[in-house]
TIFI-630564 format. One record per residue (C-alpha): residue number from 1; residue in three letters; x, y, z. Coordinates in nm, 4 decimals, padded with zeros to 6 digits. Example, Ala and Ser with C-alpha at 12.3 -4.5 7.8 and 13.67 -1.06 7.14 Angstrom:
# TIFI-630564
   pos   code       east      north         up
     1    ALA    01.2300   -00.4500    00.7800
     2    SER    01.3670   -00.1060    00.7140
END
This chain:
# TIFI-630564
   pos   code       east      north         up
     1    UNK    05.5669   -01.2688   -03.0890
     2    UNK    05.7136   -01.0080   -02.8803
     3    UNK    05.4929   -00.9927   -02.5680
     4    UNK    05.4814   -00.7334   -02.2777
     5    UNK    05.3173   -00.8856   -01.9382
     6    UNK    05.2289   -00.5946   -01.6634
     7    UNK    05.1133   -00.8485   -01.3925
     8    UNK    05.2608   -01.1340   -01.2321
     9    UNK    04.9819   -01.4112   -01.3294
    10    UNK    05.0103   -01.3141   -01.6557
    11    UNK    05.3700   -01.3708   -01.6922
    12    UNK    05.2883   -01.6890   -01.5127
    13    UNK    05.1263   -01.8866   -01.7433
    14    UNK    05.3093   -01.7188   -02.0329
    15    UNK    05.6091   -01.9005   -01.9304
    16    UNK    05.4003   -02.1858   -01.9195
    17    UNK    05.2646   -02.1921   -02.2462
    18    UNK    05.6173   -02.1270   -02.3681
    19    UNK    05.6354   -01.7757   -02.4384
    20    UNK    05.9133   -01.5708   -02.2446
    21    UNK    05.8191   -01.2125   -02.1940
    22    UNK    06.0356   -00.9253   -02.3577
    23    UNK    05.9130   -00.7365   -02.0366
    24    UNK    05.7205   -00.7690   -01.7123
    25    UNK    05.6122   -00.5658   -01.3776
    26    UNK    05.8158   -00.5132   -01.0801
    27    UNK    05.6162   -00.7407   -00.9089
    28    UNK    05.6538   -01.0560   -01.1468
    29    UNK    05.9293   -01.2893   -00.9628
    30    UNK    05.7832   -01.6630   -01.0745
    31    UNK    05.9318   -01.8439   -01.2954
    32    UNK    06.2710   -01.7040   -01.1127
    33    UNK    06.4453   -01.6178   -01.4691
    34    UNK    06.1299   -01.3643   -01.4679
    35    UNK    06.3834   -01.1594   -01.2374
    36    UNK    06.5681   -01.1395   -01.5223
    37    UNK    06.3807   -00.9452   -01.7432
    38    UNK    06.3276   -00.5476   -01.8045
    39    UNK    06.0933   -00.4138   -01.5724
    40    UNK    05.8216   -00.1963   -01.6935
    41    UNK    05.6446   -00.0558   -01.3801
    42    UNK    05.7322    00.0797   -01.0522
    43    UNK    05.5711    00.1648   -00.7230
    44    UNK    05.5403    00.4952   -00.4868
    45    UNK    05.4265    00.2400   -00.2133
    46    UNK    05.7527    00.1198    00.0218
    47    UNK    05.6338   -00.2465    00.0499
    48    UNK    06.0045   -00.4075    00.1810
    49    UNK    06.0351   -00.4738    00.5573
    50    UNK    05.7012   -00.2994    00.6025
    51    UNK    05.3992   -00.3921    00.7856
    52    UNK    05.0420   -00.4352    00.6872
    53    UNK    04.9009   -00.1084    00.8879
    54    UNK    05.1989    00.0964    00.7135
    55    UNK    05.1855   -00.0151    00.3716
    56    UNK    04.7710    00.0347    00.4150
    57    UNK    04.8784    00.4039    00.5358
    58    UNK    05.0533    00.4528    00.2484
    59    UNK    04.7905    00.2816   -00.0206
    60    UNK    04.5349    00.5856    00.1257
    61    UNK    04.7866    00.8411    00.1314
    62    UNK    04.9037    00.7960   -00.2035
    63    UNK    04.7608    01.1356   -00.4041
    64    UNK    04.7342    00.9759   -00.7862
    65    UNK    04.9176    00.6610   -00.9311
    66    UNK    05.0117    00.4304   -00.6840
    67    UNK    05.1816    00.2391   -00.9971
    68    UNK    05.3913    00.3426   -01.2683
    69    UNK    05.4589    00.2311   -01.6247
    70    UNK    05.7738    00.3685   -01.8021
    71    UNK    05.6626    00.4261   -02.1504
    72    UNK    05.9861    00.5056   -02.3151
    73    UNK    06.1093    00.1409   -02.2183
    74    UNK    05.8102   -00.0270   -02.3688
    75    UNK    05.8643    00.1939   -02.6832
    76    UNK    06.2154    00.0616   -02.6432
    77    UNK    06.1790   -00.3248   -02.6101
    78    UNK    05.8769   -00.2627   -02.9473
    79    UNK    05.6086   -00.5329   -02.8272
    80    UNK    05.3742   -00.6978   -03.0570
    81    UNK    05.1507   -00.7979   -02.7619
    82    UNK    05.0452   -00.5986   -02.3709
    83    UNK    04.8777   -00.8175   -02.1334
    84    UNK    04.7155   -00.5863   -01.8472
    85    UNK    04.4405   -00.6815   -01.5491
    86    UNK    04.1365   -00.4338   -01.5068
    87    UNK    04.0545   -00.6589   -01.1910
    88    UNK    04.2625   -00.4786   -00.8655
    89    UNK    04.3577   -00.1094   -00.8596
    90    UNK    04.5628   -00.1745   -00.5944
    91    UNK    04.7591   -00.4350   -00.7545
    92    UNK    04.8759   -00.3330   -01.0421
    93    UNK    04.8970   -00.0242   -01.3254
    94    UNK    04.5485    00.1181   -01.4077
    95    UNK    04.4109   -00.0553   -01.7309
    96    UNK    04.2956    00.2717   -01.8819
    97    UNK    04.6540    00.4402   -01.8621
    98    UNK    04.7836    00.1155   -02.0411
    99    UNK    04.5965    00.2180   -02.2860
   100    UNK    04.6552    00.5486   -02.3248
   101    UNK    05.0197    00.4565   -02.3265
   102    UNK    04.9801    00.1934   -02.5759
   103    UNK    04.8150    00.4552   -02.8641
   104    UNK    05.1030    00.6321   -02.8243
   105    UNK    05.3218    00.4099   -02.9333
   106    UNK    05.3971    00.3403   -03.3058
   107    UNK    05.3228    00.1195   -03.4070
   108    UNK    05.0461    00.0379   -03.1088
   109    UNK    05.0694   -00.3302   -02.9527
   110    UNK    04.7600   -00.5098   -02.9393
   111    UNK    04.5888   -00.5262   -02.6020
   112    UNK    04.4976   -00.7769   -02.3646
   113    UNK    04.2948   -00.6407   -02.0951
   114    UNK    04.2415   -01.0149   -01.8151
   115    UNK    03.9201   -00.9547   -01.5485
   116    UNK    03.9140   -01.2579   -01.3686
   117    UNK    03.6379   -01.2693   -01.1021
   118    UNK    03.6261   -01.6366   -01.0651
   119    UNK    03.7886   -01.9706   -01.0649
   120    UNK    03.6589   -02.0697   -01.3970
   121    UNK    03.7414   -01.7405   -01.5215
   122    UNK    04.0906   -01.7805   -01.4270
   123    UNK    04.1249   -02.1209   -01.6416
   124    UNK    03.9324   -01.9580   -01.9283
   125    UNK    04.1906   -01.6431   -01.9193
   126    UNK    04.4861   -01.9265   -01.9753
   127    UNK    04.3216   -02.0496   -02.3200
   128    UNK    04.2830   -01.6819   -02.3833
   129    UNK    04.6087   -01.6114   -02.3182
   130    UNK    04.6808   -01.9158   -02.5567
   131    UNK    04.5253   -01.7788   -02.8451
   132    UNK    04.6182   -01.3937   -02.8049
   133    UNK    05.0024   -01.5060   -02.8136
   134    UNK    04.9520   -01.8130   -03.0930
   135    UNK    04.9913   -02.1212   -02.8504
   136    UNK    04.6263   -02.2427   -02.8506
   137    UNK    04.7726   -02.5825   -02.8470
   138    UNK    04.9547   -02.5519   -02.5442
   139    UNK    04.6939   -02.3996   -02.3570
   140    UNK    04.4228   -02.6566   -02.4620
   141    UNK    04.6837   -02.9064   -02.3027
   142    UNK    04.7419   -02.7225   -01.9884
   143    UNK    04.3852   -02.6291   -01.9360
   144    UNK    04.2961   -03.0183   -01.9782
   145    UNK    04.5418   -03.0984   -01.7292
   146    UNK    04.4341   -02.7936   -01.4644
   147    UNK    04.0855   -02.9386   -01.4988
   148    UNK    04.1873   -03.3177   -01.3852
   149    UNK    04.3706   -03.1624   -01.1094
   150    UNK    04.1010   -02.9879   -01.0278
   151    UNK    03.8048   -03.2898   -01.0171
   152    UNK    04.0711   -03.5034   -00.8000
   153    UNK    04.0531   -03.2277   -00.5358
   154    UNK    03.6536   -03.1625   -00.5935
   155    UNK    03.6476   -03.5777   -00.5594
   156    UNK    03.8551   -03.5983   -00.2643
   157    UNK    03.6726   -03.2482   -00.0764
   158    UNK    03.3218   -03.4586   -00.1557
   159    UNK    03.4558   -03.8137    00.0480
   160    UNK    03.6422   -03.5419    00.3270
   161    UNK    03.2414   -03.3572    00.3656
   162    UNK    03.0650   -03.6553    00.3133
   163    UNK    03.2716   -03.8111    00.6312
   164    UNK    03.3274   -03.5231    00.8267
   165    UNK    03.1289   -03.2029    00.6881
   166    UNK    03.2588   -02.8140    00.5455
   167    UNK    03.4180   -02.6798    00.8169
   168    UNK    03.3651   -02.2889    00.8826
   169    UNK    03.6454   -02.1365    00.6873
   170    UNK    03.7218   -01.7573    00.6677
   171    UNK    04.0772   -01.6782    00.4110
   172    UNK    04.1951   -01.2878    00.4356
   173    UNK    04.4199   -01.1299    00.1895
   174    UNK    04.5015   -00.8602    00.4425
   175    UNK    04.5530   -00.8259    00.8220
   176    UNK    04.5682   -00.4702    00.9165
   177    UNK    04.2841   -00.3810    00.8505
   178    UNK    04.1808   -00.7036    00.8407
   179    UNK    04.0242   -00.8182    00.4482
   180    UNK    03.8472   -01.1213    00.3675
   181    UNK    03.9285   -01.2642    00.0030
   182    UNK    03.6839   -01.2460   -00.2438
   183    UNK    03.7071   -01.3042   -00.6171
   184    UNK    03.8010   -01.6508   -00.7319
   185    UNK    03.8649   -01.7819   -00.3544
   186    UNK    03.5383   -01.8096   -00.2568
   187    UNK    03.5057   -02.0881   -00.5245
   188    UNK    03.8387   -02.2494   -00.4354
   189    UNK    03.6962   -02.2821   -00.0619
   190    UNK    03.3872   -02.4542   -00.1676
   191    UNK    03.5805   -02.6888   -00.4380
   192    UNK    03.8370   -02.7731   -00.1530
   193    UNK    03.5517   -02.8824    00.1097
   194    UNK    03.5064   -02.5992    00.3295
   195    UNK    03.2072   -02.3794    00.3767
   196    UNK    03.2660   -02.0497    00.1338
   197    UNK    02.9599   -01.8350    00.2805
   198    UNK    03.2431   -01.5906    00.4562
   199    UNK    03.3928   -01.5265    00.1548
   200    UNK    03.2549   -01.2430   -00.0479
   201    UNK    03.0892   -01.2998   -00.4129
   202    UNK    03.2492   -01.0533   -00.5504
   203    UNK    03.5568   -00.8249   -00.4993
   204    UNK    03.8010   -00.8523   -00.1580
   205    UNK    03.6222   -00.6283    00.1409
   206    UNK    03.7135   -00.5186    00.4671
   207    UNK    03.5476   -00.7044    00.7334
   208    UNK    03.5197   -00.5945    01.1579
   209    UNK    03.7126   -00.8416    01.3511
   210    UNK    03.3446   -00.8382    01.5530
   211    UNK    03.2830   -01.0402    01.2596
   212    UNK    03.5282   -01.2630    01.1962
   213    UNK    03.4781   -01.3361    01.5699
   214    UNK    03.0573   -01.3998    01.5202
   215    UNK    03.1433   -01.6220    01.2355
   216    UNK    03.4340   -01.8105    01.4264
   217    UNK    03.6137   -01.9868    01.1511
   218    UNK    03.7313   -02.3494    01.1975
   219    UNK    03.9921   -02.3357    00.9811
   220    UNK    04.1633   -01.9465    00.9527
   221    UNK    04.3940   -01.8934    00.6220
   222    UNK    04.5726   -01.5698    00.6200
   223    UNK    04.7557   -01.4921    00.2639
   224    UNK    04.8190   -01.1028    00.2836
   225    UNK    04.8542   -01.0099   -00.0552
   226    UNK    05.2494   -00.9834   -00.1691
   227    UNK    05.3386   -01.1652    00.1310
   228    UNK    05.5689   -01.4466    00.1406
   229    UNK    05.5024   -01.7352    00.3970
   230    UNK    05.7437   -01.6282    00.6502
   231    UNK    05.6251   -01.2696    00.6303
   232    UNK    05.2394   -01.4005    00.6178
   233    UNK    05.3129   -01.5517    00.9114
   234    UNK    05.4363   -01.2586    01.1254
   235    UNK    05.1942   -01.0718    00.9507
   236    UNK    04.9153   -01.3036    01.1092
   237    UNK    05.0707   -01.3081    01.4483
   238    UNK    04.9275   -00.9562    01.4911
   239    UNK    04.6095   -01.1047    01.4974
   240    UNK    04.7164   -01.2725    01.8081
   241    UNK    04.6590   -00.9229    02.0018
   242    UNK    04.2953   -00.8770    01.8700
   243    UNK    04.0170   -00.9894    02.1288
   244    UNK    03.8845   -01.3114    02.1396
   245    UNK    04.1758   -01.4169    01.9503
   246    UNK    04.2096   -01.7840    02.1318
   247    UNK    03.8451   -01.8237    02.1381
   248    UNK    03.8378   -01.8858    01.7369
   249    UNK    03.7974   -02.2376    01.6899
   250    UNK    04.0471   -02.2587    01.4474
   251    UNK    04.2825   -02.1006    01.7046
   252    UNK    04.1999   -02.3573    01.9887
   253    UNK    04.2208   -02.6672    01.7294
   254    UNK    04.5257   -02.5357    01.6071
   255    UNK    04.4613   -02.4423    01.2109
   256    UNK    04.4755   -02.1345    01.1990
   257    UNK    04.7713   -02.1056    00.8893
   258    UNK    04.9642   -01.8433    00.7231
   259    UNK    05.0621   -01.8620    00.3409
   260    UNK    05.2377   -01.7687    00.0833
   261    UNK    04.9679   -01.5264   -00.0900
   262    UNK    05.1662   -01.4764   -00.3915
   263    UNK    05.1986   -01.8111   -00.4751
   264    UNK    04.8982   -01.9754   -00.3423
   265    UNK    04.6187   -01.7146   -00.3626
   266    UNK    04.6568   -01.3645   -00.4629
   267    UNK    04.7813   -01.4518   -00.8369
   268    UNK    04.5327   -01.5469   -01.0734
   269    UNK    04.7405   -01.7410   -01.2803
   270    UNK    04.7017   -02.1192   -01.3440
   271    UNK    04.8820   -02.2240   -01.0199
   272    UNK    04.5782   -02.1341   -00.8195
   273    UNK    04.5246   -02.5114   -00.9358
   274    UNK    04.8188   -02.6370   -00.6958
   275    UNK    04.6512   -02.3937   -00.4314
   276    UNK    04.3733   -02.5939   -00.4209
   277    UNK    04.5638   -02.9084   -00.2994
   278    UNK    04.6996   -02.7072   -00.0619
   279    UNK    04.4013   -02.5391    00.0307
   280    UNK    04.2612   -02.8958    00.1023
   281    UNK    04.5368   -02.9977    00.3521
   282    UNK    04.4356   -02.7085    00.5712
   283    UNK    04.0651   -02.7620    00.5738
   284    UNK    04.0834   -03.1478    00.5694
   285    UNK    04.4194   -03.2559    00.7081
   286    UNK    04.3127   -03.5392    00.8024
   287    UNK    04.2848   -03.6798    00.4787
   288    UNK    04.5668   -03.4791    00.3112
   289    UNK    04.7706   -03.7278    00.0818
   290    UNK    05.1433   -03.6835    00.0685
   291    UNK    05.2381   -03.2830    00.0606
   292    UNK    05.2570   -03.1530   -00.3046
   293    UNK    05.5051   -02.8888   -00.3181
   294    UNK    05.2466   -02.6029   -00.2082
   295    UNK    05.2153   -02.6973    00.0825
   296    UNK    05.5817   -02.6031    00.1919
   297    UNK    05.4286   -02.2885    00.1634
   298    UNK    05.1954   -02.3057    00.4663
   299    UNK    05.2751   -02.1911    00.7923
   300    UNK    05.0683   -02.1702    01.1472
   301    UNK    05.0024   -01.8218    01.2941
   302    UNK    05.0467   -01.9919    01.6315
   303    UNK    05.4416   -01.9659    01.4995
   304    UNK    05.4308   -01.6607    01.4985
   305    UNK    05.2473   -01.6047    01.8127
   306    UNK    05.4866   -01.7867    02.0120
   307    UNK    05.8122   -01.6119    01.8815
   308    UNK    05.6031   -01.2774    01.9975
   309    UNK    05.5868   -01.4146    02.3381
   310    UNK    05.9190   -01.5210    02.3561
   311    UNK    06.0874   -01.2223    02.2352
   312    UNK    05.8451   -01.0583    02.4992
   313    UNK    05.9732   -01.2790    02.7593
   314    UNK    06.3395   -01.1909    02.7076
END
């Protein structure tokens, strides 16, 4: 089966299950021979080298499509199979103008149109997946083994509260403005031992840094969306220059982190199972076991904050 994948999480998992893509997103750079592949969608938005109040400038300023799909290429490479998202409009094409491009095309793909709003959504969407490209066996087996990854954490985030309680934890997927993570993390913060009630239930949201202040996280996880750690962390030392900055008590206690968003959060794909592990280390560290390969992917915002100063000093 010839199969099209217009979002990174998608092409995700289909390399998982087995299936390489004929054709993926700009955006899709995980499994690395995913680089590889023709590229089906573009951007108006400059996101290299800029920073999270300009590429929010140019999100609003943007007067139509902020994404692309060339047509005439997916004619070209004649899929069987589309897999789209109708969850974020800001992350990748529109699901209605896949569709539109699809019944142009003759013959027309088949559809698959992913919505995850939640954790268990996301796991459901990989035997989905399964089935839509005929590997139903191979997403049985790596949904079995997501799930016993996922009760070790829930197991281990029960002993960590029962000792020690949830501690206040706020995670935002952007900094400037600042945005506070909703969809499936919300869940992953309560299955990972920390207290989910800043998290929306629902879609991401802008939240006043009055607020963030009020609520005065214990543990802080910033994972700007398309950010890679070292850039999440710079991106998080602005933060540093709000007020009341070193009066969070996750600033004071020194866990306040910075992440790798596309790999650990932002992606609904099935590796938002290793998140969780790493999610744990931040809010329990304590009682983290030896780091899993995630967490290589976590850095502290008071890194950031201290090259600022530094660079000031000079």
């Amino acid at each position: 089966m010839r199969v099209a994948a217009l979002l990174p999480s998608a092409t995700e998992t289909l390399f998982a299950l087995g299936v390489e893509p004929v054709g993926v997103s700009h955006s899709c750079d995980h499994p690395p021979a995913a680089r590889d592949l023709p590229t089906l969608t573009s951007t108006v938005v400059d996101h290299d080298d800029r920073s999270a109040s300009d590429i929010d400038a140019q999100m609003r300023s943007v007067d139509g499509a902020v994404y692309d799909l060339d047509v005439d290429r997916l004619a070209a490479l004649e899929p069987d199979f589309v897999v789209t998202q109708a969850t974020c409009d800001v992350c990748a094409v529109d699901a209605g103008a896949v569709h539109e491009a699809v019944a142009s095309l003759d013959p027309a793909p088949e559809v698959l149109t992913l919505d995850p709003h939640s954790f268990s959504d996301v796991l459901d969407d990989v035997a989905r997946l399964g089935a839509a490209v005929d590997r139903p066996d191979a997403a049985a087996a790596l949904v079995d083994g997501l799930t016993d990854c996922v009760e070790r954490v829930r197991e281990r985030a029960a002993d960590a509260v029962a000792g020690s309680g949830r501690p206040r934890t706020a995670v935002l997927d952007w900094t400037d403005p600042p945005i506070r993570a909703g969809h499936w993390v919300r869940d992953m913060v309560d299955i990972a031992g920390g207290d989910p009630s800043f998290q929306p239930d629902g879609a991401s949201e802008p939240v006043a840094w009055e607020d963030v202040r009020t609520y005065d996280p214990e543990a802080l996880v910033v994972a700007p969306c398309g950010f890679e750690r070292d850039r999440a962390v710079d991106a998080a030392g602005g933060l540093a220059d709000r007020p009341g900055w070193r009066d969070l008590a996750a600033v004071a206690d020194n866990r306040a982190y910075a992440v790798d968003g596309n790999a650990l959060f932002n992606r609904p794909s099935h590796r938002l199972v290793d998140s969780l592990e790493a999610l744990f280390a931040c809010l329990h560290p304590d009682r983290a076991e030896a780091p899993p390969a995630a967490v290589d992917r976590i850095g502290r915002v008071g890194d950031a904050a201290a090259r600022t100063a530094g660079a000031a000093a000079r």
